[in-house]
Short mmCIF file of the C-alpha atoms (twelve columns), coordinates in Angstrom:
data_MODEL
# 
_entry.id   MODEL 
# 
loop_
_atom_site.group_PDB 
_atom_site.id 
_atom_site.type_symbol 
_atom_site.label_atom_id 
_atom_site.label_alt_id 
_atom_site.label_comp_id 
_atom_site.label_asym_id 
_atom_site.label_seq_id 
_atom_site.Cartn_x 
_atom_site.Cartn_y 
_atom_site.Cartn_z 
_atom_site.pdbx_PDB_model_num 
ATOM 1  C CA . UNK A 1  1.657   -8.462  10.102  1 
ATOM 2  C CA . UNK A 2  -1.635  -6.728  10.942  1 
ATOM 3  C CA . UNK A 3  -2.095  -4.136  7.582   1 
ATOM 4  C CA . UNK A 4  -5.104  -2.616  9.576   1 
ATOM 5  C CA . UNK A 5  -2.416  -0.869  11.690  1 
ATOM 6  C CA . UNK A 6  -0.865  1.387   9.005   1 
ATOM 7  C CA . UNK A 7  -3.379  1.602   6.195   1 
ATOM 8  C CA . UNK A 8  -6.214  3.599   6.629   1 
ATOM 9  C CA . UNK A 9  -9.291  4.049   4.671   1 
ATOM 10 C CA . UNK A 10 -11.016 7.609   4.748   1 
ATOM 11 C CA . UNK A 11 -13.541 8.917   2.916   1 
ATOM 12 C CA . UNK A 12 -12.022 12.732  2.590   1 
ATOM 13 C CA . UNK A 13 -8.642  11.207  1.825   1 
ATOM 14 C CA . UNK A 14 -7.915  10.884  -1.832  1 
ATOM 15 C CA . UNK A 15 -11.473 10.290  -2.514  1 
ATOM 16 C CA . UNK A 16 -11.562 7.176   0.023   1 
ATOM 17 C CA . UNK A 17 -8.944  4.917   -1.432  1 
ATOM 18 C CA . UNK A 18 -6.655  2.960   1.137   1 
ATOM 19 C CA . UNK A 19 -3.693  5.243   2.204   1 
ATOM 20 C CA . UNK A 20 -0.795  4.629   4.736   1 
ATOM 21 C CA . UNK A 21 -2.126  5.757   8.190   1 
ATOM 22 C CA . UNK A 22 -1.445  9.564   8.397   1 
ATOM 23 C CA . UNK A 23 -0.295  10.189  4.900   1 
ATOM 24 C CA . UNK A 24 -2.220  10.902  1.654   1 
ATOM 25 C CA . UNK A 25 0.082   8.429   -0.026  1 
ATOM 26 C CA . UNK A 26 -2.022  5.493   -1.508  1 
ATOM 27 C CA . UNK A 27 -1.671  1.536   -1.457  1 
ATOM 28 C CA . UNK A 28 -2.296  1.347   -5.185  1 
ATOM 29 C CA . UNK A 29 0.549   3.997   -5.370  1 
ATOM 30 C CA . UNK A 30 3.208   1.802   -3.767  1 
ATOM 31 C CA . UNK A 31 2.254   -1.095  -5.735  1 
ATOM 32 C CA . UNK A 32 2.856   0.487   -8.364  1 
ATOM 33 C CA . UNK A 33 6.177   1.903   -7.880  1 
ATOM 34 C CA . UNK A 34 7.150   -1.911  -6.449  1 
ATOM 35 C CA . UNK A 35 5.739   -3.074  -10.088 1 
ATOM 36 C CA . UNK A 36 7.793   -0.587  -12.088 1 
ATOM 37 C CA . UNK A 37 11.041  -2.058  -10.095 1 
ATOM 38 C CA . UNK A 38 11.670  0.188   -7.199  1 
ATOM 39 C CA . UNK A 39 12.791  -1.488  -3.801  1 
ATOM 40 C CA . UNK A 40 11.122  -1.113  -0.635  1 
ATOM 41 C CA . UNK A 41 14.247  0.515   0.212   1 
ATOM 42 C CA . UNK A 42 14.013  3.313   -2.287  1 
ATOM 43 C CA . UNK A 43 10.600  3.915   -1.442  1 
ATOM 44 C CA . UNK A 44 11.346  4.763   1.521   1 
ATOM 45 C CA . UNK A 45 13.976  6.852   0.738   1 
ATOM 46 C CA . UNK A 46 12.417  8.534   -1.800  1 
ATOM 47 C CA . UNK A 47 9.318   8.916   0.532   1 
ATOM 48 C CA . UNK A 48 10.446  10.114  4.207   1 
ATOM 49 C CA . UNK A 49 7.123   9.478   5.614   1 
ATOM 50 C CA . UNK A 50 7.176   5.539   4.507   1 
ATOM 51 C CA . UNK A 51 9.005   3.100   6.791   1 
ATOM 52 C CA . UNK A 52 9.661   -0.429  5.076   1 
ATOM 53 C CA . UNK A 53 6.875   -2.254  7.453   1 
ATOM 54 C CA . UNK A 54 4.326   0.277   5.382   1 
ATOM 55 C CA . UNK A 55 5.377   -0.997  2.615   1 
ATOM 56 C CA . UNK A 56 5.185   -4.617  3.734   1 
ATOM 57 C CA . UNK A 57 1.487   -3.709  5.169   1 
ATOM 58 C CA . UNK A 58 0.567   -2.759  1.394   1 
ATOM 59 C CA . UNK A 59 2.043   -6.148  0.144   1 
ATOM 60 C CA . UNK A 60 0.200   -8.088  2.352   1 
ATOM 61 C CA . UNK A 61 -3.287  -5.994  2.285   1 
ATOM 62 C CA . UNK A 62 -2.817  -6.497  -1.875  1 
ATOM 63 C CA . UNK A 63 -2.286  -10.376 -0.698  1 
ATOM 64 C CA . UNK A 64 -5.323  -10.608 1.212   1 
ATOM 65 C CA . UNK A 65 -7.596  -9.220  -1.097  1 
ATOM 66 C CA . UNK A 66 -5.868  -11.600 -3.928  1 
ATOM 67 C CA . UNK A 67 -6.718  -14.807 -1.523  1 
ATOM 68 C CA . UNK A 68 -9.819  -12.964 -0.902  1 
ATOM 69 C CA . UNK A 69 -11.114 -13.085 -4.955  1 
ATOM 70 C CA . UNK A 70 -10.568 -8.940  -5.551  1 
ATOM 71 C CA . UNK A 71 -7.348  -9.535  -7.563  1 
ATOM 72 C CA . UNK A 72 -8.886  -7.695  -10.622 1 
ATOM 73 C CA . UNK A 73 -8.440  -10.458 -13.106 1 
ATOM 74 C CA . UNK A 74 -7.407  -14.388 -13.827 1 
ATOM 75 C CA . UNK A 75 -2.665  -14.803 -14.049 1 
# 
């Protein structure tokens, strides 16, 4: 999966932080709701604008920039 196709990064969207194309919902805020236990499922539900492949694309963009060195921070 190509992230690049449903996360977006613009500057006069939430102050330039990485959003799901065509929301103002953030990539840092779906990690954290997958961090304090919430499926991809209930995202989704809870969030009609998410489909599950957005929330896949912010799994694998948080992957990338892991592999990449920005992880924030040694396991």
């Amino acid at each position: 999966m190509d992230w690049r196709e449903r996360i977006s990064v613009d500057p006069g969207v939430r102050f330039g932080k990485a959003c799901i194309r065509g929301t103002r919902i953030g990539v840092g805020d779906v990690l954290d709701w997958l961090s304090a236990g919430m499926t991809p499922e209930e995202i989704v539900r809870e969030y009609p604008p998410l489909s599950q492949a957005d929330v896949m694309a912010c799994l694998a963009r948080a992957a990338e920039s892991e592999r990449a060195g920005h992880g924030g921070g040694a396991a």
